[in-house]
N, C-alpha and C positions, 0 to 999 in steps of 0.2 A: 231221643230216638226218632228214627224216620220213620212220617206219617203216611199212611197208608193209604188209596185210594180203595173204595168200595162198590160196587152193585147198587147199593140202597142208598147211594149219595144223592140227595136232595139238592137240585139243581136252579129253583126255585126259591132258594132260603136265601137271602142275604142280606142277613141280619147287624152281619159289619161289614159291607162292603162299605168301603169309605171310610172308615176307623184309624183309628191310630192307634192300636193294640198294646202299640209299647207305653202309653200315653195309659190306657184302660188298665196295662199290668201293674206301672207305679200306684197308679190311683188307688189302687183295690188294695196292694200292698203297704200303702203309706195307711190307708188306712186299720189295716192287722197291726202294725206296728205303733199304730195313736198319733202321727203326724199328721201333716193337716195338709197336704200335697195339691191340693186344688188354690191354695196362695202361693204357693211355689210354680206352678206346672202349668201354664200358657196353653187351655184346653182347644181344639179343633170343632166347629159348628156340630159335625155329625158325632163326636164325641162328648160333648153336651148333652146333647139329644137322647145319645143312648143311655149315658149316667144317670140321666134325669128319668127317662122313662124304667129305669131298673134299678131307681136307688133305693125303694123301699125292700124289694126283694134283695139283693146287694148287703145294706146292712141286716136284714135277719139272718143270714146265712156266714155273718162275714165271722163270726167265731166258730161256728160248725166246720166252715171252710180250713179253718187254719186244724182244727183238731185232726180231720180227715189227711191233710197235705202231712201234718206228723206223722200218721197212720204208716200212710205210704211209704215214707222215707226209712220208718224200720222197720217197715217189709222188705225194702231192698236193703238195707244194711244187714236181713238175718239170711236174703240169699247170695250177697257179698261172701259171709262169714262160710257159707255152705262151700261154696269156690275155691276162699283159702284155706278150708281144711283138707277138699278134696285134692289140692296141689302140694300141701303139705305130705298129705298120705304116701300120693305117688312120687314124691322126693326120697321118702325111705326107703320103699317098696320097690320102684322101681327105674332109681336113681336118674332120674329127667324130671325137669319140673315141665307138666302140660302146657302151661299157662304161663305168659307173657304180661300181658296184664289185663286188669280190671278196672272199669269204670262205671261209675250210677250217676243219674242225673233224674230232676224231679221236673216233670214237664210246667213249663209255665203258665200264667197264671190267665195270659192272652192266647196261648195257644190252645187251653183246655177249651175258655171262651167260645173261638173261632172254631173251632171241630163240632163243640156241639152245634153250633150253630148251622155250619156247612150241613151237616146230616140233619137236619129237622127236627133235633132233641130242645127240651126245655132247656132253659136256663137254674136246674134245680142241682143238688147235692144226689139225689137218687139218678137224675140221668147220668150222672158225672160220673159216680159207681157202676150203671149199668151198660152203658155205652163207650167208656173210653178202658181199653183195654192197658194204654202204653205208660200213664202216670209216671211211678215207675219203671225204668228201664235201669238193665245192668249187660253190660257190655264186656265179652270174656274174648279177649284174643290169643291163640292157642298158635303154635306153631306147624303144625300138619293137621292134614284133613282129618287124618285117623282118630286125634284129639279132641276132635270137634265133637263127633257120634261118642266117643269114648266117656267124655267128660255129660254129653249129656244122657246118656243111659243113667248115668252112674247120681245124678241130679234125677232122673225120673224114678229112680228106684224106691228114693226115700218115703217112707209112707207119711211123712206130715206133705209132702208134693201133690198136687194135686194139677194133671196137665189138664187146661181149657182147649189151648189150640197151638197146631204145629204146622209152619209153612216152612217148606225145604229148600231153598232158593239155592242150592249148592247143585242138589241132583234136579232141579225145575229152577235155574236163572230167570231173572227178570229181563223184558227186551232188551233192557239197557245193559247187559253181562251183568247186572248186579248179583251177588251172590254172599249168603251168610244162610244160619239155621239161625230162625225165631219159636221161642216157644213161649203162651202166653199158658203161665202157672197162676194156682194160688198158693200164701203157707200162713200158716197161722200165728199171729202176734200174740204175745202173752203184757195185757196192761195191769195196773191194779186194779181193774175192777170186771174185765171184760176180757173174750179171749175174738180176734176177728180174724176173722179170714182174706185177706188180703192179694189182689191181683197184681202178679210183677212183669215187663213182657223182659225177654230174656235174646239177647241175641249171641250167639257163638259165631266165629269167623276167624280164618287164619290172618297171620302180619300183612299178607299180602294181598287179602281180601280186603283188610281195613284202610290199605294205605288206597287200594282203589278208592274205596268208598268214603274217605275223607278228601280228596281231589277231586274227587265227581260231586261233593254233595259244595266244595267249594265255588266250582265251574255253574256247576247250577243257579246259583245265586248271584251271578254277574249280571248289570244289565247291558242290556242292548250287543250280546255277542252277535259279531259277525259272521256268516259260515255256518250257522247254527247246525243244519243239517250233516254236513261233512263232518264239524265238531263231534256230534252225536256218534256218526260212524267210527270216530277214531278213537272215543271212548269204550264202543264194544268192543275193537279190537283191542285192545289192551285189556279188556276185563278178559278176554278168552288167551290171550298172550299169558296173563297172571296167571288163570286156570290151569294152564299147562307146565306152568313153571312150577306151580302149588304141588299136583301128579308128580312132576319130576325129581321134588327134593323129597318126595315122601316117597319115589321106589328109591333113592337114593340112600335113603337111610336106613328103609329095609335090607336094601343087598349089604350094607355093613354092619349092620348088625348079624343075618347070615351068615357071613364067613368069619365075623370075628371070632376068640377067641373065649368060649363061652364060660367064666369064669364057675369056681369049685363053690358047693354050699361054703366051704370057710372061706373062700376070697368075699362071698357073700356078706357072712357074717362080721368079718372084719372091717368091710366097705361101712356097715351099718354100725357097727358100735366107733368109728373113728370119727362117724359122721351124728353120732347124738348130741353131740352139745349142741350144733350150728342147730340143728333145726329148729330150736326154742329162744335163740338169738334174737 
């Protein structure tokens, strides 16, 4: 998920400037797994340095780490599951599926590093809990706007949900036309032995919000573009161009459903009972 800038960003900290993150993510992970990565992996001086100055703390945490990164991952597989039954429901009920698709992804191992880092947090397992909201993320692409609010009303109702924080980037864009609804939940894991309460961030956005913000977060990542500033401007315009197209097919589909043909409770009930087998396909 996309990392967010903040207020309280500690400017000051730069605890891997000069890292090679991908370099510190193998490392840490070869070691979860029991390989032995520092005879394979051609370390960089300032990456030494840090290993060395953080490998006592590093290996005490390094089995805590892996339990916690589980934690996560079925947290976001039990608000995945929340998604497809919600799109399942409104397949019957009211023959459109919301939802396009779904994606979760577990933030890396260098990325969690570097955030806390950037923000002036330790290097511990309780800052990692209390300061990184995005570990988890799950990603629902819905095809109209009116789906977006729809599907998350209907995700905030559930009383094991519990909302932390909501930024609306759809009705408050980013300067950059960026635009989706984030909302960072908790919900509660059931283990054998423990029940946790667990942080997932949550982003909703239409086909045409995603397909921006998979080009923009591409473009972003080039180096040395030329035009930079012009680029930038040609990017808002097309995030506000999609905006209006997004508006467009959603009165588009209201006025057809308007004037259509509004079917009998039994055209109803037959639509529903012709369509029971697929939904459990």
């Amino acid at each position: 998920m996309e990392d967010r800038k903040d207020k309280n960003e500690n400017p000051d900290v730069h605890i891997t400037e000069g890292l090679d993150t991908d370099q510190i993510d193998r490392w840490i992970q070869g070691n979860i797994d029991g390989t032995n990565p520092t005879a394979m992996i051609p370390l960089s001086g300032n990456t030494v340095t840090f290993l060395h100055n953080h490998a006592l703390k590093i290996a005490e945490t390094l089995v805590a780490y892996k339990e916690m990164m589980m934690m996560y991952a079925c947290a976001m597989k039990e608000i995945r599951t929340k998604f497809e039954v919600l799109d399942m429901e409104f397949k019957v009920r009211y023959r459109r599926n919301p939802i396009n698709s779904i994606n979760t992804r577990l933030k890396k191992t260098a990325s969690i590093i570097e955030k806390l880092a950037r923000y002036g947090n330790d290097l511990s397992l309780d800052a990692l809990e209390l300061h990184i909201s995005d570990i988890a993320g799950v990603r629902v692409v819905c095809s109209y706007i009116d789906d977006i609010y729809r599907l998350a009303d209907a995700l905030l109702k559930q009383d094991d949900i519990t909302l932390i924080a909501k930024k609306d980037y759809i009705a408050n864009p980013k300067e950059n036309g960026y635009r989706s609804l984030h909302l960072i939940v908790t919900v509660p894991v059931f283990f054998a032995d423990q029940k946790r309460e667990m942080k997932v961030e949550v982003q909703i956005r239409t086909i045409a919000m995603d397909f921006w913000a998979s080009l923009e977060h591409q473009l972003k990542y080039k180096q040395a573009v030329p035009n930079e500033t012009a680029i930038i401007a040609d990017l808002k315009a097309c995030a506000d161009v999609i905006s209006a197209t997004d508006e467009k097919m959603l009165g588009i589909r209201q006025e057809i459903e308007a004037i259509g043909d509004k079917p009998t409770e039994e055209d109803i009930l037959l639509e529903k009972l012709s369509r029971i087998d697929e939904q459990f396909q």
